[in-house]
N, C-alpha and C positions, 0 to 999 in steps of 0.2 A: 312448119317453119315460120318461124316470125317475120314482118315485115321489114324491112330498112326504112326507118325512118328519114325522110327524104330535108333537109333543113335549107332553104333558099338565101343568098347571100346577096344583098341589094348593093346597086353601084352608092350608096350613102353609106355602105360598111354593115349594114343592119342586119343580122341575121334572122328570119321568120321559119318556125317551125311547125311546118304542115301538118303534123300528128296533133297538135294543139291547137293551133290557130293561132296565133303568138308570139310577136319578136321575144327574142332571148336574146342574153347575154355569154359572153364566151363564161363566162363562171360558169353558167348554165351548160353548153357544151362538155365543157369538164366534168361536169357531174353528170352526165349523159354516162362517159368514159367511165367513171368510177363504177357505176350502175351498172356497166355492161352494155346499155343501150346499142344496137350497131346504126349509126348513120350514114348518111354521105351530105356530103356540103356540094349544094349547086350554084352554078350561076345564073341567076334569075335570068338574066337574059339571055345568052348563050347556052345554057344548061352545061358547062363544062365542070367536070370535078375539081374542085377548093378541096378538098379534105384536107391534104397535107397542109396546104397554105395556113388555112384556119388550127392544125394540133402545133405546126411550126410557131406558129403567135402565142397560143396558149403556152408550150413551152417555156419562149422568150418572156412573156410577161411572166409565170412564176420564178423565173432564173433569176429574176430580178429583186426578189424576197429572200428573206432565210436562206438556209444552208443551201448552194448550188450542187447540182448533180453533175453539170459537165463544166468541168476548167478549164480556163483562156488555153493553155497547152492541147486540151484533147479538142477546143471546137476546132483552134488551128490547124492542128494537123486534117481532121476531116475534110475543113476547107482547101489544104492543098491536096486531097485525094480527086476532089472535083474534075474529071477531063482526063485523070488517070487512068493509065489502061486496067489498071487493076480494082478500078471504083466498084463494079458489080461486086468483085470478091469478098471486098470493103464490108459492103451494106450487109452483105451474107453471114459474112465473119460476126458484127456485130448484132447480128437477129439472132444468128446461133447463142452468140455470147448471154445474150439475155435470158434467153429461155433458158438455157445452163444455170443462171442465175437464178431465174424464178424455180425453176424445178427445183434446185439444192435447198432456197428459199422454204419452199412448201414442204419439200422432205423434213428438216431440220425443225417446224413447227409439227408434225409430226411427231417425231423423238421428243421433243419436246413435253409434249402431250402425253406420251409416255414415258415420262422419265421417273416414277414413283419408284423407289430402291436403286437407282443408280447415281454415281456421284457424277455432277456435270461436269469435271475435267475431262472421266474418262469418253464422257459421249465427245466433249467439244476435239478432243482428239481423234477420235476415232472419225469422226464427219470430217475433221482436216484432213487427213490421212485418204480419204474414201475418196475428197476432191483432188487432192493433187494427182492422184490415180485418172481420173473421169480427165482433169484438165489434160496431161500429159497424151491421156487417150484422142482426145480432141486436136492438142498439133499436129500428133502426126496424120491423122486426118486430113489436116489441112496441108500437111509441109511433105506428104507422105514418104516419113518417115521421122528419125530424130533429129533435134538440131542440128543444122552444121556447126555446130562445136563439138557435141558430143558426138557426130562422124569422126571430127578429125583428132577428138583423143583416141578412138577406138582406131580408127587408121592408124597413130602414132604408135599405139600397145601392142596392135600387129607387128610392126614394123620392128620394135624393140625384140619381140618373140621373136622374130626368123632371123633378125641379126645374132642373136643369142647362140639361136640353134646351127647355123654356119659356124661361129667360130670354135662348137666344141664337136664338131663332126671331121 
């Protein structure tokens, strides 16, 4: 099993990477991530874990460039999730979401890969089709069961049928 490369964070902002010998640059950090590299970010003095602190900056400073991946609407809401009783379920929901994501991701380069004699509508439908299946599979997961709206049409349908069936008995 490989090491954790251990990356110290000085009270001057400075990050120094003990696998090297070396202050780096969060650029550099980021391309640790691309690499797969696994780190942790210390407090040179404390030794307390930065990890998040230091990928929350990295974030922020690319968010800042080209095309954004989280909108004013989705940080907000996160932010009012904060202190929410439901926050755990929050962060869970959304790690789920991801790897749902990356997995369909990696599938679909796949097909992809094999797609010599097939016309890409029928795959790009048939992979639509396969996710809204896997998604649906996924709420009720989390909501265990189906929407309350589609409860309370099927409750309605019910309702309608035994009304029915009274008035010709």
């Amino acid at each position: 099993m490989p090491q954790v490369r251990i990356i110290k964070k000085y009270p001057n902002r400075r990050l120094y990477d003990t696998e090297i010998s070396s202050y780096i640059t969060l650029e550099d950090v980021r391309q640790l991530i691309v690499d797969r590299e696994e780190f942790l970010v210390r407090d040179a003095k404390s030794g307390n874990d930065l990890t998040r602190s230091v990928l929350m900056q990295i974030i922020a400073e690319h968010e800042e460039h080209g095309q954004p991946i989280f909108s004013a609407e989705m940080l907000t809401q996160v932010i009012r999730f904060r202190g929410d009783s439901l926050q755990g379920v929050m962060g869970n929901f959304l790690e789920r979401s991801l790897q749902f994501f990356l997995d369909q991701q990696q599938q679909f380069r796949g097909q992809i890969g094999s797609l010599v004699g097939h016309a890409p509508w029928t795959l790009l439908n048939s992979l639509a089709e396969r996710n809204m299946e896997l998604w649906r599979s996924f709420q009720q997961g989390l909501g265990g069961g189906a929407p309350p709206a589609a409860k309370a049409r099927a409750s309605k349908a019910r309702a309608g049928k035994v009304g029915s069936k009274s008035k010709t008995q």
